[in-house]
N, C-alpha and C positions, 0 to 999 in steps of 0.2 A: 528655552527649548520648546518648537511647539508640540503639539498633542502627535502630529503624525510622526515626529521625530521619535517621541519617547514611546509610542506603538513599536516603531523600528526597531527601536533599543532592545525592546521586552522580544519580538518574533525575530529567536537567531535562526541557525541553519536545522538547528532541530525539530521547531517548531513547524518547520516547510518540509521536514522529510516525514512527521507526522501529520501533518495534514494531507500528503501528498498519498499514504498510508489507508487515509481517510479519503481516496478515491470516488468514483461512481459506483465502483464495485460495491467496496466496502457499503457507502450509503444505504444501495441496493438487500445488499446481505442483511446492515442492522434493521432497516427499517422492517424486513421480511421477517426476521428474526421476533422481533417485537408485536407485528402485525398477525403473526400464526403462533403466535407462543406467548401472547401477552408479559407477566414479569417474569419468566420462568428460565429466561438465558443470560439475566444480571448478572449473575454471579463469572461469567466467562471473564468480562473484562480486569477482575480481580484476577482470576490466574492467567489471564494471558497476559497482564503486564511484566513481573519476572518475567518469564520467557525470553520475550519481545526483547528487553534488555538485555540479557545474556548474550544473545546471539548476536543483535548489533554492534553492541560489544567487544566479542570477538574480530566480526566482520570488522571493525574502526581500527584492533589492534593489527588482524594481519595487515593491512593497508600500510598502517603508519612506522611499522617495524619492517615492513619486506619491500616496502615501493612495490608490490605490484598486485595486482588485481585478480580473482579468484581462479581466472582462467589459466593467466600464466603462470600462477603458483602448479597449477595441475598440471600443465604440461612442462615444467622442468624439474618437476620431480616426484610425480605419477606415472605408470604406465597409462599408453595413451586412450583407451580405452575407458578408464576413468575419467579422463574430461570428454568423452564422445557419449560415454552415460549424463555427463553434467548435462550436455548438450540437447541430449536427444531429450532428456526432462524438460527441461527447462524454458526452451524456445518455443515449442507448442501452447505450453500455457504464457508464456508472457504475451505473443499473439492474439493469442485468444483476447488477452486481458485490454491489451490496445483495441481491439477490432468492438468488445463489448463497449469499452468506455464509449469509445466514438458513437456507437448505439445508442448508448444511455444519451451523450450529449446533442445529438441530432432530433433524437426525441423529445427532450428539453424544447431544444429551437422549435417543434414542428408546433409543440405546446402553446408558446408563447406568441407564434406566426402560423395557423394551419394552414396556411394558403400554399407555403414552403414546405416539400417533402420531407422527412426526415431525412433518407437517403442526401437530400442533395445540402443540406445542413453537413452531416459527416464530411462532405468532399473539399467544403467551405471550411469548415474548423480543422482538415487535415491539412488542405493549402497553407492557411494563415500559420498554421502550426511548424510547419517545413517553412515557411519565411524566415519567421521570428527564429527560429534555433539556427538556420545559417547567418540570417544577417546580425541576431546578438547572442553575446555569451548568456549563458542561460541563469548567470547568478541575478541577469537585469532584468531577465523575465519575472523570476521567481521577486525580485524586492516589489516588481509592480501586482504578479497574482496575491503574493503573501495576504494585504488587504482581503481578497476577495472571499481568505478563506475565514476573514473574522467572520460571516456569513453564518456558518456551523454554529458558533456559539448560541444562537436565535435556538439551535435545539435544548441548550440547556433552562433556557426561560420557559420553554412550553410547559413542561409539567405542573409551574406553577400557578397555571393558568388555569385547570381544572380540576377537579376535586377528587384529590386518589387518597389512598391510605398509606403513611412514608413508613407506618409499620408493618405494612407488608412490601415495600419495596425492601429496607434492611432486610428483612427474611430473605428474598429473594435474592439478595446480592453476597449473603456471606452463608448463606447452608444451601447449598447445591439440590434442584430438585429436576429431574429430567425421568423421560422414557427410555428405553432400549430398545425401541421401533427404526426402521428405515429411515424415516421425513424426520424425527429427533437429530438421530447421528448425522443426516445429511448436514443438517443446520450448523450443528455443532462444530460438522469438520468443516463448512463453508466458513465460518468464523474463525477458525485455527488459520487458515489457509488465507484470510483477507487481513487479519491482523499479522502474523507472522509471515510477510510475504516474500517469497523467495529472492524475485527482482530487487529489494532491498537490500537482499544479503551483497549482489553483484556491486548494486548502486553505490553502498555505503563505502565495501571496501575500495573502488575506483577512486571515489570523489576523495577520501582519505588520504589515496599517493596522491592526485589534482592538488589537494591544499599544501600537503606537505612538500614539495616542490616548488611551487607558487612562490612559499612562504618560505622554502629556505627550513623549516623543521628540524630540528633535532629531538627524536623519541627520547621518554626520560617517564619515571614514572608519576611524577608530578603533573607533564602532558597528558597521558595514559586517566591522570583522576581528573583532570577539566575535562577529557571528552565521555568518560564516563558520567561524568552528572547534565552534561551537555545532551548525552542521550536517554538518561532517565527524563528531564523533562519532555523533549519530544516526545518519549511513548507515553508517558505519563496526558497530556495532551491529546495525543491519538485513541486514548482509550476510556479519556473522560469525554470526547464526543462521541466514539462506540455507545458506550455506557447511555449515553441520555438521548442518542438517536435511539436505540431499541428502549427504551423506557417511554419515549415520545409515542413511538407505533403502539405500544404495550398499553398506555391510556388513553390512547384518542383512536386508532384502529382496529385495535381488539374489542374493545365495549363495542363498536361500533358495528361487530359483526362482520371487519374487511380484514379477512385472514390471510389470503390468497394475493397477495398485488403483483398486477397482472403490465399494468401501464404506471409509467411515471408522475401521470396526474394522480392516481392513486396516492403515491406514496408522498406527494407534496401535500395531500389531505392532511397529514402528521402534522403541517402546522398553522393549521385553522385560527385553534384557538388563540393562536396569540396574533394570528397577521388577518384571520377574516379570508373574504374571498380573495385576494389577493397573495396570499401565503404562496403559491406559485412560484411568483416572483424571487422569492428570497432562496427557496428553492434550486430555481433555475440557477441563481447566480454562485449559492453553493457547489451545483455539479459542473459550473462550467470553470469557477477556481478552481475545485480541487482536479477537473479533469485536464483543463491547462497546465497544471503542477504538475502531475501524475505523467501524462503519455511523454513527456519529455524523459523523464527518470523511468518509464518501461521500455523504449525505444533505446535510450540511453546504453540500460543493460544491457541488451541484445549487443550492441555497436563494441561497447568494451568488450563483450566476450570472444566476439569473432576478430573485434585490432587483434586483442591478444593472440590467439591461434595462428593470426598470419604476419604478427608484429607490425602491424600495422601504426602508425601517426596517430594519436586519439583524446581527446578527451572535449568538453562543450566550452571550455575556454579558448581551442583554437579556431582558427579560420576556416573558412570551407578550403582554401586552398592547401591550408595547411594536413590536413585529414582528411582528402577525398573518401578516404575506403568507408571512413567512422562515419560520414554524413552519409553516403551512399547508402548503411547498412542503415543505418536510421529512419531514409527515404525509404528504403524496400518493405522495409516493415511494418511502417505506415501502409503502404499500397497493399500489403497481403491481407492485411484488419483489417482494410475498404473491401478487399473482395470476400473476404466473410461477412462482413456486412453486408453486402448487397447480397448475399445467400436467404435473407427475408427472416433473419433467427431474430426472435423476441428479445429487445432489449433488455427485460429484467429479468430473464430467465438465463441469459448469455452473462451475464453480473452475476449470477448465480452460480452459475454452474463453473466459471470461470474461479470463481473461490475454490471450490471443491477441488477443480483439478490442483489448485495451488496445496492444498491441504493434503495432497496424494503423492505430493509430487516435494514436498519439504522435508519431508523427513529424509532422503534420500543426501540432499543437501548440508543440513546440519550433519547427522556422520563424516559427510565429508569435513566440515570445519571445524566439528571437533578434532578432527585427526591431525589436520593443518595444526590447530593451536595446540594439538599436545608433544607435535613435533620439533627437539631440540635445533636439530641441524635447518631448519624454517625459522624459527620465533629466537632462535638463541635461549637468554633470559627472561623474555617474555612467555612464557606457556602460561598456560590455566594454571590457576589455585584451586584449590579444592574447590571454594565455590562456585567458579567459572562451569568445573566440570560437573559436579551438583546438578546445579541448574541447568545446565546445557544435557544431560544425559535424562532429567526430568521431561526436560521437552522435547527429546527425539521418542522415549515412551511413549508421550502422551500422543505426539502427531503420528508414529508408527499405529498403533493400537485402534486410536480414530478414524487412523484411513483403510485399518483391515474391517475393525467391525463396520465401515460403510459398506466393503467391497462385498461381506459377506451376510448380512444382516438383510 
């Protein structure tokens, strides 16, 4: 078997929905995270992993017990007003979230090419982007990005590149030290809201009916424990790059005095140390995998939520002929993040802030999927165990509570 076969073997579908997790945004958020807070946000990655599991979780079970997707679940047996709330949350921040990336990754290209605007970079990787998802299913995009996102790992080597104390990182990562100021909480809930991200919850339950369809499925709870460990590795993944991007910003930015990152060159500064002046590079190719992963499965969402509403043809394994509406809505959405991007909004501050809305805007979401999964006449025999609702009722506190002391703090 050669080397890139048994890479393949090891990055399943978990491994691409956590890296996919591990967006521009996300980068954006850890590395700022680390950059104005040196070690002091380590410990996040510790509690947001439960979470993160729980709720994907959920999202994987209603998928593969109900066939259908979180939209239709709401409109056949919700008042409708309940998914016009899912709605109106929801599609503004995932927006945002495509129109930021595209920012982030235009800025990359202007980086690497200044002669090339960023603006006209976005327009370029939004075309190529609308190719490749009509003309291939998106499982062949994702086997060729997967690679790009071994990329990320290059943050787990930097630390050991330069001379920190690993006993004050354990401190910081297992006893919680933080402010109760505005810029603290903001951070925090930007972190809540870029790891636990809403579009995910969408993404996971769709792709869940996609496979089990596909594949002919029968739910069982033997099924039920492979995708449960299937998804603790991906988050587990997603939050061991969180983890060692904001630890990268935390020793090599923060000493440095760069608190504030303002430009994307800045935050490729994070890896000097191990790549020299070129460190750019590895950079660049990190935000443009995970941002290639990423806008497919944000657009994606959007696309499933509205089939559903109008029963529409859907999902990234059919053809364009097959799903006009589904591609259609995925084209549009692309086009309305072009025109917030040409609005001239700072790419790392749009990464930013685009967390935050997701962190405001999540807790709203998990109630509702806690409600679905404790619902007999929905799940049947599948409902939450104690634990499910445990930890599921843990992280709607904690994302409730983070997004009022933002609002009011």
């Amino acid at each position: 078997m050669s080397l890139l076969k048994k890479i393949k073997k090891i990055i399943g579908p978990s491994i691409i929905t956590g890296a996919s997790d591990d967006d521009p945004s996300g980068i954006a958020t850890y590395s700022q995270a680390g950059a104005g807070y040196g070690l002091q946000m380590l410990w996040m990655a510790i509690v947001t992993f439960p979470m993160m599991v729980t709720i994907q979780e959920m999202c994987a079970r209603i998928g593969l017990v109900t066939r259908m997707g979180l939209t239709g679940l709401l409109k056949k047996y919700y008042p409708r007003w309940v998914m016009g709330l899912m709605l109106v949350f929801s599609f503004p921040a995932i927006i945002l979230n495509v129109s930021a990336n595209l920012s982030g990754m235009g800025a990359v290209g202007n980086m690497l090419f200044p002669k090339i605007p960023a603006n006209g970079f976005s327009v370029l990787i939004s075309g190529l982007l609308l190719f490749l998802m009509i003309r291939l299913p998106y499982r062949k995009i994702a086997n060729i990005l997967q690679f790009l996102c071994l990329s990320l790992i290059c943050y787990i080597a930097v630390p050991f590149f330069v001379n920190i104390n690993w006993g004050d990182v354990l401190m910081a990562t297992f006893v919680p030290d933080f402010n109760i100021d505005q810029s603290s909480i903001s951070i925090m809930v930007a972190i809540l809201g870029t790891t636990i991200s809403p579009y995910l919850f969408f993404w996971q339950t769709s792709m869940e009916v996609e496979e089990a369809e596909e594949r002919h499925i029968m739910v069982n709870k033997h099924l039920l424990g492979i995708v449960d460990n299937d998804i603790k590795v991906g988050m587990f993944f997603s939050n061991l790059i969180f983890f060692f991007i904001a630890l990268t910003a935390g020793v090599v930015l923060f000493p440095a005095g760069i608190r504030d990152i303002q430009t994307v060159d800045q935050a490729a500064l994070a890896l000097k140390p191990l790549l020299g002046s070129k460190a750019y590079i590895l950079f660049a190719i990190g935000i443009f995998g995970t941002g290639f992963l990423a806008i497919p499965v944000l657009t994606g969402s959007i696309s499933y939520m509205i089939s559903e509403v109008f029963n529409w043809p859907e999902g990234l394994s059919k053809k364009w002929y097959e799903a006009k509406g589904f591609y259609m809505v995925m084209s549009l959405s692309i086009f309305l993040a072009l025109l917030i991007n040409f609005a001239g909004i700072n790419p790392m501050k749009a990464l930013i802030y685009t967390a935050i809305g997701y962190g405001i805007t999540a807790p709203v979401l998990i109630a509702i999927i806690l409600h679905i999964c404790n619902n007999k006449k929905i799940m049947g025999d599948y409902t939450n165990n104690k634990m499910s609702n445990f930890f599921g009722v843990i992280t709607l506190i904690i994302m409730s509570v983070a997004a009022i002391l933002m609002l009011i703090v």
